[in-house]
Structures are given as C-alpha cells and as structure tokens.
C-alpha positions as CSV (number, residue, x, y, z in Angstrom):
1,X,42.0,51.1,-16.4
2,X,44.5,50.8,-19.0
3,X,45.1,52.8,-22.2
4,X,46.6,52.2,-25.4
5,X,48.8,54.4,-26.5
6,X,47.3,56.8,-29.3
7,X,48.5,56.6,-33.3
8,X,49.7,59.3,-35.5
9,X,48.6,57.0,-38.5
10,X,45.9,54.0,-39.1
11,X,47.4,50.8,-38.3
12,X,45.9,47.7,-39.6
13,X,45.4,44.9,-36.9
14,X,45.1,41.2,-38.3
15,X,44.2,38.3,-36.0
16,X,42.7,34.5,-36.5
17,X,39.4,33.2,-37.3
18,X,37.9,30.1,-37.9
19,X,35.9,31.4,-41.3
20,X,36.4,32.7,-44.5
21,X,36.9,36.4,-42.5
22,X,40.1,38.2,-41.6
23,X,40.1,39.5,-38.5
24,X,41.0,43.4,-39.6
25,X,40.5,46.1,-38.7
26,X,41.7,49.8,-39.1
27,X,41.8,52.2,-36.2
28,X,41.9,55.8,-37.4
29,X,40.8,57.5,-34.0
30,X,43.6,58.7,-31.7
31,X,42.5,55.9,-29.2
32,X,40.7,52.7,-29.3
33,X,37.7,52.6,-27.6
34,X,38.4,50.5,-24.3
35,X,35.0,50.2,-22.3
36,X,35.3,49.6,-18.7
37,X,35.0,45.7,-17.4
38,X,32.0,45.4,-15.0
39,X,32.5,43.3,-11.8
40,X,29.3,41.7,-11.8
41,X,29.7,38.2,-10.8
42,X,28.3,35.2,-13.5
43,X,25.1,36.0,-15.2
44,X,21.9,34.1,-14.7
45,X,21.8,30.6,-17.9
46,X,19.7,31.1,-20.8
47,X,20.8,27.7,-22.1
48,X,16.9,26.6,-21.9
49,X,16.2,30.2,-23.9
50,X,19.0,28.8,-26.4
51,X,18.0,25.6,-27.0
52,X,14.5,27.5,-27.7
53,X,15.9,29.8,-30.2
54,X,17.8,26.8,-32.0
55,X,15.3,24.6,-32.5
56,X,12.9,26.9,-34.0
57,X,15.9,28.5,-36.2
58,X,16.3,24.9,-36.9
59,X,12.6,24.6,-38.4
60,X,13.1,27.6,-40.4
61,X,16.5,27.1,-42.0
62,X,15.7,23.3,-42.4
63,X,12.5,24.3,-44.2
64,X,14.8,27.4,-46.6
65,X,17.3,24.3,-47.2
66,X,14.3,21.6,-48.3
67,X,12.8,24.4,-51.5
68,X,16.5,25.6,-52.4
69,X,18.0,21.5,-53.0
70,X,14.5,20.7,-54.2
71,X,14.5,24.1,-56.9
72,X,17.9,23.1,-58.2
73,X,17.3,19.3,-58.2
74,X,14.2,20.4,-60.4
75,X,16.2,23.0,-62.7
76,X,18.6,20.1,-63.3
77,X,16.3,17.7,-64.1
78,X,13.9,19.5,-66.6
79,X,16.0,22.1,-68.2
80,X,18.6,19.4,-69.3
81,X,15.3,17.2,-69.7
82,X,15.7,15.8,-74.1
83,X,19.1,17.9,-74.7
84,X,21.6,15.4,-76.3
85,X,24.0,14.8,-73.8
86,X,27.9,16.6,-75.2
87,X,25.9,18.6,-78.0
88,X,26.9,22.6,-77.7
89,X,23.4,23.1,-76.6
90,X,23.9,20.5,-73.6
91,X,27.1,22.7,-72.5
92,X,25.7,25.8,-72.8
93,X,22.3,25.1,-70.9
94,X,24.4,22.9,-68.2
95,X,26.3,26.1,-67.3
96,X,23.0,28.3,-67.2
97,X,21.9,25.9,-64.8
98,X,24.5,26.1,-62.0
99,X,24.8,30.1,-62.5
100,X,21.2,29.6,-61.5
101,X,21.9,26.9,-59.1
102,X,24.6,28.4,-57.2
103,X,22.7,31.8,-57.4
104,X,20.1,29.3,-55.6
105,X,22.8,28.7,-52.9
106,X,23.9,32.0,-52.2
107,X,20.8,32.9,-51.1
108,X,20.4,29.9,-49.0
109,X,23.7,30.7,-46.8
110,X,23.0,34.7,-46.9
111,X,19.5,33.6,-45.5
112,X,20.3,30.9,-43.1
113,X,23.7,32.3,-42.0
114,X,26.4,30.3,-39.2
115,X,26.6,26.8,-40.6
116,X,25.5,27.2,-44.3
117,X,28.2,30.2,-44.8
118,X,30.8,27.8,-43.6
119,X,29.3,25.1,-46.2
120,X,29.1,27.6,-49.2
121,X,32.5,28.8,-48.5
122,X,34.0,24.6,-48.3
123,X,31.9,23.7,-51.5
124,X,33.6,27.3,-53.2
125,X,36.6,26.0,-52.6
126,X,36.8,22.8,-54.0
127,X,38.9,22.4,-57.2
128,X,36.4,20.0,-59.1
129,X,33.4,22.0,-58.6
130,X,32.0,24.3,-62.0
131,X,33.2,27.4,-61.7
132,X,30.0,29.0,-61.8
133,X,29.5,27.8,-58.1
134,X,33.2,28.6,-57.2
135,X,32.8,32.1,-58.4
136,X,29.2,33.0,-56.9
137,X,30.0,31.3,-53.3
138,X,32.9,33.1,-53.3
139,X,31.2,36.4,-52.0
140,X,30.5,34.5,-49.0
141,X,34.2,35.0,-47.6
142,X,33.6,38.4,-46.4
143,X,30.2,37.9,-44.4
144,X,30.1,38.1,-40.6
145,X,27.2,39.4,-37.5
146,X,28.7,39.9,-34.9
147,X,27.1,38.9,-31.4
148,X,26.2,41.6,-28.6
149,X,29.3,41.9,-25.8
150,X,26.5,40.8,-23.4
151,X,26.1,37.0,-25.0
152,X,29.7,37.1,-25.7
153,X,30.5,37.8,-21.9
154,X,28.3,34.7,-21.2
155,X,30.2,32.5,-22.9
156,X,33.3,34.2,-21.6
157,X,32.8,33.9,-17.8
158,X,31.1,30.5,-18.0
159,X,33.9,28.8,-20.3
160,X,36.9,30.6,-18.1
161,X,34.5,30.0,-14.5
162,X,35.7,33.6,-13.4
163,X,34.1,37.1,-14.4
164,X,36.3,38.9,-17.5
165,X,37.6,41.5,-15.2
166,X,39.2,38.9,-13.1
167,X,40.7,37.4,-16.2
168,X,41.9,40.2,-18.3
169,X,43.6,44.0,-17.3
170,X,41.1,45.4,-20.2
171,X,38.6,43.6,-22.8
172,X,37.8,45.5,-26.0
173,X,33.7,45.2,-26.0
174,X,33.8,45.5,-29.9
175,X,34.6,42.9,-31.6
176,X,37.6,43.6,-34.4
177,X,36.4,41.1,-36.1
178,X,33.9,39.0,-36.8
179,X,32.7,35.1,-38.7
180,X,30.1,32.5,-38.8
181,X,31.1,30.9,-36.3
182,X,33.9,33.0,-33.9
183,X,34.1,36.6,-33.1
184,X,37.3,38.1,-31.8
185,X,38.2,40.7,-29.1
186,X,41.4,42.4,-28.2
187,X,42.6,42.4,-24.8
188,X,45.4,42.6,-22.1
189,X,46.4,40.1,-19.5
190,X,47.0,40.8,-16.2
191,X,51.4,41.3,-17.2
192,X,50.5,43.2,-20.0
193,X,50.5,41.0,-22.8
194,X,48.8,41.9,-25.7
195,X,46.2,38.9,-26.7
196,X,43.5,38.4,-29.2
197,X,40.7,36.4,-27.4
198,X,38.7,34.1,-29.7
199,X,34.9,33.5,-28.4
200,X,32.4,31.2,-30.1
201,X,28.8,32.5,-30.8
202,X,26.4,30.6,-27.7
203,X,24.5,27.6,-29.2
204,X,26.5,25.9,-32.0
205,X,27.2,22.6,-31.2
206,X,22.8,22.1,-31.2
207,X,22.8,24.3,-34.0
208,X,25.5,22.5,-35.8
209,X,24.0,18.7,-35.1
210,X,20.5,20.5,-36.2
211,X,22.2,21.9,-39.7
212,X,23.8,18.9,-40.1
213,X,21.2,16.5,-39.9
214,X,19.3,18.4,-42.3
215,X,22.0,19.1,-44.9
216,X,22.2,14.8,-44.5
217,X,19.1,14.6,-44.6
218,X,18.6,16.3,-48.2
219,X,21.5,14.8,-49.7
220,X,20.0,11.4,-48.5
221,X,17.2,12.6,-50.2
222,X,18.1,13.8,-53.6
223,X,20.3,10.5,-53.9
224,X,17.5,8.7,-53.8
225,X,14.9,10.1,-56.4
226,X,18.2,11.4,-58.1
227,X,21.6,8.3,-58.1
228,X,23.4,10.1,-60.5
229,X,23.3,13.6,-58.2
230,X,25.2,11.8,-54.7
231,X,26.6,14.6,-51.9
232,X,27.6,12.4,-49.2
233,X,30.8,13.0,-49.6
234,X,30.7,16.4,-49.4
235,X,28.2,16.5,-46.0
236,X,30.5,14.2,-44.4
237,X,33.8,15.7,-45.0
238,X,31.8,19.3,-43.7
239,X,30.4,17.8,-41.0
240,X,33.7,16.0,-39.7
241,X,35.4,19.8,-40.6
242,X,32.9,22.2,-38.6
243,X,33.1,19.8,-35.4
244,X,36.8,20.1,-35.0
245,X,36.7,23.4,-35.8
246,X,33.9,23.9,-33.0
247,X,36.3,22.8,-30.2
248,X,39.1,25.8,-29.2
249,X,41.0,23.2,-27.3
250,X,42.0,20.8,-30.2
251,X,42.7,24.1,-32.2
252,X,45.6,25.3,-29.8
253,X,47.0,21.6,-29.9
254,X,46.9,22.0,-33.8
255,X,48.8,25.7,-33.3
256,X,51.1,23.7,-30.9
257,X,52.2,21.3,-33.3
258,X,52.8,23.3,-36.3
259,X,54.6,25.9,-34.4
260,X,57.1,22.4,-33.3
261,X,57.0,21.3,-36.9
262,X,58.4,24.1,-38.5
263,X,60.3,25.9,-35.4
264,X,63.5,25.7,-37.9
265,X,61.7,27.5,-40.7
266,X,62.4,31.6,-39.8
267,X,59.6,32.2,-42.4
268,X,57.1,30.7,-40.7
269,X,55.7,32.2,-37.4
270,X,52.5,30.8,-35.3
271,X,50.6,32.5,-32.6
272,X,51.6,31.7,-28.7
273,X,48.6,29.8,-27.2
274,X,48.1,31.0,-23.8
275,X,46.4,27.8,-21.9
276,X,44.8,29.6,-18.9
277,X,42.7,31.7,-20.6
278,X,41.7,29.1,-23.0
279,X,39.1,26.2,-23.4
280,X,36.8,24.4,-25.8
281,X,34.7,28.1,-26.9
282,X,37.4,30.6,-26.0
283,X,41.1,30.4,-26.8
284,X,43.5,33.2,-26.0
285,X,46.4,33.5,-28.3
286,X,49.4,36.4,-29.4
287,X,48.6,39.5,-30.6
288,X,49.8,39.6,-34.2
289,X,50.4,42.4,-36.3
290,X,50.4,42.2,-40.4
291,X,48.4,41.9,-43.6
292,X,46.6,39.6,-45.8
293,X,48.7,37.6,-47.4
294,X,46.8,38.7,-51.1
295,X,47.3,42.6,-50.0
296,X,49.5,43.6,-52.8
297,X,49.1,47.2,-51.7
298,X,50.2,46.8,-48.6
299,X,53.3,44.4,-50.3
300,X,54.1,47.2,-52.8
301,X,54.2,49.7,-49.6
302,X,56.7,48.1,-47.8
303,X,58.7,46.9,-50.8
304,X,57.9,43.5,-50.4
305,X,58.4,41.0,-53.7
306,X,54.5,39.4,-54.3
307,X,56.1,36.5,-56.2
308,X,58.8,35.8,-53.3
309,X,55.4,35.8,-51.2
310,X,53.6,33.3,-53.1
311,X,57.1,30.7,-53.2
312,X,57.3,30.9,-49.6
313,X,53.5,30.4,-49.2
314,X,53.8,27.4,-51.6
315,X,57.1,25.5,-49.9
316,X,54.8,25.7,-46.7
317,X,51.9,24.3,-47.8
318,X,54.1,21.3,-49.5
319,X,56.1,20.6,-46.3
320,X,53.3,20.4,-44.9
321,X,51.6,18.0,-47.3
322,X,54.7,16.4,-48.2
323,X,56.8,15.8,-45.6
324,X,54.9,16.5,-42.2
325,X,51.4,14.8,-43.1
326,X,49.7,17.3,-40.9
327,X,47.9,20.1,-43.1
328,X,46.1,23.0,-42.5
329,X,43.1,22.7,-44.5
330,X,42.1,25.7,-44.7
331,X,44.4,28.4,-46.2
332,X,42.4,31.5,-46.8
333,X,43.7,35.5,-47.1
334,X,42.5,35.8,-44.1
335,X,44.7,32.7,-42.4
336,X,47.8,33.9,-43.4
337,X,49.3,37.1,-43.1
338,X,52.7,38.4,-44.2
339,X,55.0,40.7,-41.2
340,X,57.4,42.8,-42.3
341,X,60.2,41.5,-40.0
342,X,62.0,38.5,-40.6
343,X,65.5,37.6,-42.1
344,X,64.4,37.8,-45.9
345,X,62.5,40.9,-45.1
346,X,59.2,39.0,-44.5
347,X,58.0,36.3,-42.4
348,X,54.6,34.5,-42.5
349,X,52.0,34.1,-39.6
350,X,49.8,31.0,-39.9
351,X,46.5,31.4,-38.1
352,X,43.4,29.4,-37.7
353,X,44.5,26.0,-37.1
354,X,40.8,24.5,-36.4
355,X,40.8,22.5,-39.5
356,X,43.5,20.5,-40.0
357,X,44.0,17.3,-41.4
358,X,46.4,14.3,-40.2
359,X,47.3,12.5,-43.4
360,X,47.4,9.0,-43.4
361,X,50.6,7.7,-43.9
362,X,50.4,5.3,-47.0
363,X,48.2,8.2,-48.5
364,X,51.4,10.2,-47.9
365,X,53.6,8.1,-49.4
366,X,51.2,7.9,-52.2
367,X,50.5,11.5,-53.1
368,X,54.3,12.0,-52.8
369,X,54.6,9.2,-55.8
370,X,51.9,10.4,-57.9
371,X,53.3,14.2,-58.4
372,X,56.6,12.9,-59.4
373,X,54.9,10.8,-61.8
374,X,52.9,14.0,-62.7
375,X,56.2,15.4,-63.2
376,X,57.8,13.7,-65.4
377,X,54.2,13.0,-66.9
378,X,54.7,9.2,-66.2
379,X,51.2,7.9,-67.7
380,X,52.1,4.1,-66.2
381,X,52.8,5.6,-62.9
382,X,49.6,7.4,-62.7
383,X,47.3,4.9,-63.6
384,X,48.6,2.6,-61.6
385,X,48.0,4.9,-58.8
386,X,44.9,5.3,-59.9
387,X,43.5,2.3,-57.6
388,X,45.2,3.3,-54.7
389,X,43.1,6.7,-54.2
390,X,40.1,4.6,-55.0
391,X,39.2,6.2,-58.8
392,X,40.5,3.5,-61.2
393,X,39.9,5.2,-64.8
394,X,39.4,8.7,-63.4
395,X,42.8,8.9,-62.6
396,X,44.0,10.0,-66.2
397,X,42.1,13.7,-65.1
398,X,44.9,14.1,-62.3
399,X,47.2,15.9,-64.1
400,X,44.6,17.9,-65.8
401,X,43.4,18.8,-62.0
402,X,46.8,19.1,-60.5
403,X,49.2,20.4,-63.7
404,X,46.7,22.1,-66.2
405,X,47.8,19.8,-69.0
406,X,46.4,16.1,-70.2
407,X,47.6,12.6,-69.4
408,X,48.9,12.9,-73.5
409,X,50.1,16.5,-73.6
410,X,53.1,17.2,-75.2
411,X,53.7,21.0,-73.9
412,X,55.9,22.1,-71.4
413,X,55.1,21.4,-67.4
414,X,53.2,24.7,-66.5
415,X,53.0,26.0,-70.0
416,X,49.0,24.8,-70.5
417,X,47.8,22.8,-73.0
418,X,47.7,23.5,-77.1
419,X,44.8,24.4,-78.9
420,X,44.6,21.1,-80.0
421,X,45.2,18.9,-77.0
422,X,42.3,21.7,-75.9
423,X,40.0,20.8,-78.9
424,X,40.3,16.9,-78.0
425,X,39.8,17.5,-74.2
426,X,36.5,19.4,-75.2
427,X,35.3,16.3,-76.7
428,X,36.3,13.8,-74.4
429,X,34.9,16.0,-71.7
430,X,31.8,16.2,-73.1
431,X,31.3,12.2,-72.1
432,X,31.2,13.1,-69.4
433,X,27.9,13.2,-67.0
434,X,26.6,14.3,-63.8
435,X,26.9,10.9,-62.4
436,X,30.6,10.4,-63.9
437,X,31.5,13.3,-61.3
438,X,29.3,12.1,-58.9
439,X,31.1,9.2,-59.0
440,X,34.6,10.5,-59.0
441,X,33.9,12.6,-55.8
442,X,32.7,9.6,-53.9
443,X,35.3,7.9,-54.3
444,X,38.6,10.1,-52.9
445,X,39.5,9.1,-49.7
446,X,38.8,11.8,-47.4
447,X,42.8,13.1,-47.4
448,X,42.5,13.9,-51.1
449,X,39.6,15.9,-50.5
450,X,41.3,17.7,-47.7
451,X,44.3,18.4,-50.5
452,X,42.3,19.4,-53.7
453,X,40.2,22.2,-51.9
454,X,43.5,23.4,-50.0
455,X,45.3,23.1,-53.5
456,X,42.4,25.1,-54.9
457,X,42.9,28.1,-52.4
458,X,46.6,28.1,-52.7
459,X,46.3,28.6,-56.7
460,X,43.7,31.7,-55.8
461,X,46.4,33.6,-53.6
462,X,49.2,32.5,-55.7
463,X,47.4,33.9,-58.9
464,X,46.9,36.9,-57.5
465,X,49.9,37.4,-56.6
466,X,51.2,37.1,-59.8
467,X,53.4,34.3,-59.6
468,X,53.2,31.3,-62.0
469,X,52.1,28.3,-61.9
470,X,55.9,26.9,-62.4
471,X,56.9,27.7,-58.9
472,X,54.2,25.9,-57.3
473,X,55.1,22.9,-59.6
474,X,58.4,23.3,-58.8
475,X,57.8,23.4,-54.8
476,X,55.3,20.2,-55.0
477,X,58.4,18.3,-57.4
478,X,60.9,19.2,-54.7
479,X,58.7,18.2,-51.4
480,X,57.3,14.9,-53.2
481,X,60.6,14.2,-52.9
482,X,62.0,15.1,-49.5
483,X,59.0,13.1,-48.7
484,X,60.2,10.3,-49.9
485,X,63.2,10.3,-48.2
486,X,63.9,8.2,-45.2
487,X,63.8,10.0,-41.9
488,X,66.7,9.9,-40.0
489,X,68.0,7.0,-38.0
490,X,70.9,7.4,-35.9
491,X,71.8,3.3,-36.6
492,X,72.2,4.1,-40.1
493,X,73.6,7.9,-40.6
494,X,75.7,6.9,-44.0
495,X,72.6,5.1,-45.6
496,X,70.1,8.5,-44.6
497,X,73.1,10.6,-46.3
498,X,73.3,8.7,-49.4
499,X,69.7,8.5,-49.6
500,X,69.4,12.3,-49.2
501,X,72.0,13.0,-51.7
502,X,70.4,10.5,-54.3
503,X,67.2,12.4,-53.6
504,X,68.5,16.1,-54.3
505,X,70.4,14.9,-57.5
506,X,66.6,13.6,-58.7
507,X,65.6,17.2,-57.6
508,X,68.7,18.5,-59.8
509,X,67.6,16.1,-63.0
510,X,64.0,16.9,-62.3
511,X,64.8,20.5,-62.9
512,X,67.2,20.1,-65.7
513,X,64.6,18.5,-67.4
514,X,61.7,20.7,-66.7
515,X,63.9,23.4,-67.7
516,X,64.9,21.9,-71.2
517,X,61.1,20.9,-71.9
518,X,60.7,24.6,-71.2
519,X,63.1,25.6,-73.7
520,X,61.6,22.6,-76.1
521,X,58.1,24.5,-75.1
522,X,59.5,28.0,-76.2
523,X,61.4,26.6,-79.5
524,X,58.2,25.1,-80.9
525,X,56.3,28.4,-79.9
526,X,58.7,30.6,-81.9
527,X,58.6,28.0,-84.8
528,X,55.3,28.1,-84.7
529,X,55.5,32.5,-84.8
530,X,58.3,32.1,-87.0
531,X,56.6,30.5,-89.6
532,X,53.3,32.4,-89.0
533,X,55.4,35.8,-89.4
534,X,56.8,34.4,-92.6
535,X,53.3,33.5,-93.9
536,X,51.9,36.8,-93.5
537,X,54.5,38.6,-94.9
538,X,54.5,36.5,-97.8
539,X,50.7,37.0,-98.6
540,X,51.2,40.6,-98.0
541,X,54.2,40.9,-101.0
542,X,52.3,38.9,-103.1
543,X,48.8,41.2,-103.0
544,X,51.7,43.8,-103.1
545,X,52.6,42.3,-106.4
546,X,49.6,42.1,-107.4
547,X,49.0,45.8,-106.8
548,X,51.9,46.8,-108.5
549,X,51.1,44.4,-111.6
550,X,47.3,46.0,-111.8
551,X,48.6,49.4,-111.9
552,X,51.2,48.3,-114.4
553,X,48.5,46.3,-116.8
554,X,46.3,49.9,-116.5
C-alpha cells in the first residue's frame, strides 16, 4: 500500500470541477489519509433503486420549483401592480422585488440542490441580469454534498468495467473536493503517477431530463399567463450547458483541444487526460498543484503581481474568443488557478473544460467587428451590427454592456461615464420594461450568450484583482483584431505578412488614440478641478473679506 510522503507545512491542493467549487483542500496532518482498496469484485445494481429515488426527488423538487416561480411571478405582478412605470417609486419597488425574488431563488437551489445549484450559479453569472439576483446567487459557488465512497465506487467499477484496486495503486476514499454534479478523488496509477479522478454523482442524466422538463415546463408556463416575463432562452442555453457537461468523454476532447490550441502559449498549462481510466462519468486527468486564480494572499506570498495575473487571464479568454472560436464558458476561481513556475514567474492551469462553446464562424467574424467599432465608439458600425446578432435597436446598449460608457459618451474608453451622460441614461433607462429585456434576451444567438456570462465572470476576477478595466479593453481591441486577420496560407506568404503588418499598425493607432483620449479624459478632469479649486477659494476670500470688513465697520 502506498504512502505519501508526510509535510512539514499545509500544502494547498487544487484540482477540476464541473461547478462553481474548487477542488481544495488543505492537508495539515503529517499524512493523508489513504484507506486500503478492497478486492471485492463489482457490486450488486441499484439502478432500479435509483430510478426510484429520482423520480420521487423529481415530485418533490418539481413541486418546491412550481410555489417559488409562481411566488415571484405574483410579487411581480401585484407589487408593481398601479406604480407609474419610470417614476422613482417604480425603481425603488422593482429592486425590492428581485432582492425578494432572488432571496426566492436561493432557497429553491439550497433546497433542491444538483441541478438548480448549477442553474442559480449560470443565471448569477449573466451580465444583464439585476444585480440583486447576481449578488444573492452568488453564495451558491461554494456549495457541495459530497456522495458516500460506497456509491462513488459503483460508479467507478461499472464505468471503468474492473474493480478500483485493479485500476489504481491507491484511491483516496475522501473526496478533496466536492460540486453539484462531480466529486473528486486523489489517486495513483499503477507507474506512480499522481491523478485526480473525476466521478459523477449515480443518477443524473434521469435527474437532469426530470429538472429540466420542469424548469421548461414553468417557463412555458409563466410565458403564457405572463408574455412580457419569457425564460426560454435561459432553460435552453442551461439545458444544452448541463448535458455536455454530463458527459466526461466530450470534456477530455475539450481539454485535448485547448491544450493543441495554445501549446505555443508558456502561460497557459492544461491537465494531461489519461484515456484508460476515463469515460462518459469518470475522467482521470494530472495532478495539478496551485491556487485560485482570485487568491491574492496566496499571490502576495509568493510575490506574484495580481494585475500581471489578471492581463494574462484576459489575453486568454480573448484568444480564445477572438481568434480560436472555441471558448470555455465557464471561467470561475475555481477553473483557473495560477502555478508558481513558468518563464514570467507564473503560469496558468485551465481546468474544467465541460462547458465549452464552438463559436460560429460569421458570429466570429462579427463580434471581432463590433468591439473595434466599440473601440473607436463607431455608432454607424454598431448599429449596423445590430441586426446581425438579432437585436435591431437594442444594440445602442452594447457598449454600455461591454465598455461601461453610452453609444453618445464623450469620456475616455474605460474611464466611465459623466454625471451627466449618467443623469440621461437614468432616464432613458427608465423606458424601459420587463418585456423590453425580455425581449432583448431572446433574441441573442446562443454564442452571445455564451460570451456575456463568460465576460461577466472575467470582470469579477479581474476586479478583484485590482486591475482596470483598461487592460481588458486593451486585450479585447488587440484580439478583435488578430481575429480579423487572414490565417495563413502558404500560396500567398507576402499577402498574410502585409495583412499582419497592416493589422498591428491599426493595433499601434488604436492605442495611440486610446491613449490621447485618455489624456483628453484627464485634461478635462483637471479643468474641471481646476476651476472647482479656483471657485472655492474665491468664495472663501471673499467671506474672508467680508469678515475683515465687519470687524472693521465695528
């Protein structure tokens, strides 16, 4: 039976999940607990016992769903019921109402666990979605049950057809980490190698079509006593999500091909996928060793520059988007971690690759168009794009989703908007209804949906990393255009090098100019302080004055 080797001091062990939950964990005992692999051959199915269980959760957490929609369609309904739509009162009322709502929620995928979790953690991370949802559903990140080892061992020996003794030199019963829809196990092959095993929970794929159908079901529902409240959108895209994500197989392929895609990047590092000891509920992958990509403590400790962190993180994510089409879609803490070794004294190690999302290519093409028109804040540009991604009018809100600033504003890129561009988007906002957004959802093409929630998570980590919103501008302007570019062709090596030069002096005028509309941005700020300063010091020497002429006059 083997060992591992005891540790002076707590080391932190990071794998892959498919959820919002890093697989971490911090040893502090001399030795892991290794228990000893039994040789019992394959244990007796329960699938009938399973199908049981799942179709009476079903009932239940069908029945929890049905009263939670229903309560919030209600709130909606009657508490906005006679309030004039825009007024202050309207505002204030409305955002009452989806504290309460999403409070609603919370409960819902605390009580009904697995496949709600995952749902509450997708709608938390889409950008367009009130904050008072993203901010309560965001708790759900961190919550996990694990399974016993001895329904974990099930799914283990029937998935790899041999007992885990025969597949492993030692399996690490408890779980060092666990999600809604995986738990993960450390382990040694038979040469030694260090693995993190992967398992899925027994019974989700019935318990997924069961959740699914009634989340469908509801939204179905609340559409038709209520048009202007329509979440299609968002139980399709889910649904088409959690089904990849369910099969192990498609997820190494994913790992494969990203790992190919940037194996010229030294920052980037993805897990080896070890095929024999994987399948469509167990996948067997490297051991890797690092921390949470937001872990500024553990960044500060090894000396490790946060915002160097976050530009790295960014440039990915845009290859990805830009260049490659193929995105992972979904980039939470937990999916990426940051290893001290690599040539700029940090590398990053992309995990979880069950989502992912294969861009279309004219979509491609498209996005890469619209964010140099939301650059250079070409207003023609982006509402003639605005019919290509299916929104017409809506698309003058892209660069207030994308850039922070209005399809009028006059500040810098990255610099937010004044107080009062903000004053005139208050108004115009308050237009706005339920149905508008509704509406607005519905119609983005799948990809772009894919690309605001990924978007959304990327601004979190960068945030807190304390980096600015310039550099991820910056990285977007600079892979919109490499994605551009042609790709290379061999018949036609002079036309590809012109092209590519013509593209990086764009890049080069892009950043000149972003860089004097900074300095424009900073000029008008000090004016503005300037003349404030002035203004104050002038009323102060003339009650001064005064003073001195009251005292005088006495």
């Amino acid at each position: 039976m083997l060992k591992f080797p005891a540790k002076t001091k707590a080391t932190l062990y990071l794998l892959t999940l498919s959820t919002g939950v890093t697989a971490a964990i911090t040893f502090r005992s001399p030795v892991p607990k290794i228990l000893p692999l039994s040789e019992d051959s394959q244990l007796p199915s329960t699938k009938f016992s399973q199908k049981f269980k799942a179709g009476f959760s079903g009932i239940r957490r069908s029945s929890r769903a049905v009263y939670t929609i229903g309560s919030n369609v209600v709130d909606y309904k009657y508490s906005l019921h006679g309030v004039p739509v825009g007024s202050d009162e309207y505002l204030h009322t409305l955002s009452e109402v989806h504290l309460r709502s999403a409070k609603r929620l919370l409960k819902l995928c605390e009580g009904n666990r697995g496949f709600y979790v995952k749902a509450g953690q997708f709608i938390a991370a889409l950008r367009p979605v009130p904050k008072e949802y993203s901010s309560t559903l965001s708790s759900l990140q961190d919550q996990a049950v694990p399974s016993p080892f001895k329904e974990i061992k099930e799914v283990l020996i029937s998935s790899l057809e041999k007992d885990v003794s025969e597949s492993f030199l030692s399996f690490d019963e408890q779980p060092i980490a666990a999600a809604s829809i995986a738990q993960v196990h450390r382990a040694q092959m038979k040469d030694g190698q260090e693995v993190a095993v992967k398992v899925q929970y027994p019974g989700l794929e019935h318990q997924m079509k069961v959740d699914i159908t009634a989340m469908s079901f509801l939204s179905k529902t609340v559409a038709w006593f209520f048009p202007e409240y329509r979440f299609d959108w968002a139980v399709s895209e889910f649904a088409e999500a959690i089904s990849l994500e369910l099969d192990f197989v498609q997820e190494a392929r994913n790992s494969e091909r990203t790992a190919r895609n940037f194996e010229n990047n030294n920052m980037v590092r993805v897990p080896v996928v070890f095929w024999e000891l994987t399948s469509r509920q167990v996948l067997t992958m490297q051991f890797c060793r690092g921390c949470k990509v937001d872990d500024l403590e553990f960044l500060k400790e090894k000396g490790i520059n946060p915002v160097k962190v976050a530009k790295a993180l960014v440039e990915l994510f845009a290859e990805m988007i830009f260049v490659h089409g193929f995105l992972h879609g979904d980039p939470h803490p937990g999916n990426i971690l940051v290893s001290p070794k690599g040539q700029n004294g940090f590398s990053l190690v992309l995990l979880d690759h069950g989502i992912y999302k294969q861009l279309d290519e004219c979509f491609r093409l498209d996005y890469c168009e619209l964010w140099k028109a939301l650059i250079l804040l070409d207003t023609k540009k982006i509402q003639d794009l605005g019919p290509r991604f299916g929104v017409g009018k809506y698309s003058r809100y892209f660069p207030l989703i994308f850039t922070g600033r209005t399809i009028d504003s006059k500040s810098a890129l990255g610099g937010g908007i004044s107080i009062e561009e903000r004053k005139h988007l208050k108004q115009e906002l308050k237009t706005l209804r339920m149905e508008d957004i509704s509406l607005f959802m519905e119609s983005l093409p799948p990809d772009f949906l894919t690309i605001l929630r990924t978007d959304g998570l990327l601004r979190s980590i960068t945030s807190k990393l304390g980096a600015s919103q310039r550099i991820r501008l910056l990285a977007y302007a600079k892979y919109s255009l490499y994605g551009l570019s042609p790709k290379y062709n061999p018949d036609s090596v002079v036309k590809v090098v012109y092209l590519r030069l013509k593209r990086n002096m764009t890049y080069f005028r892009l950043r000149l100019l972003l860089e004097f509309l900074e300095l424009l941005s900073w000029v008008r700020e000090f004016r503005r302080s300037f003349i404030e300063s002035i203004n104050k010091m002038l009323v102060s020497a003339e009650h001064c004055l005064v003073g001195v002429y009251s005292s005088t006059l006495l």
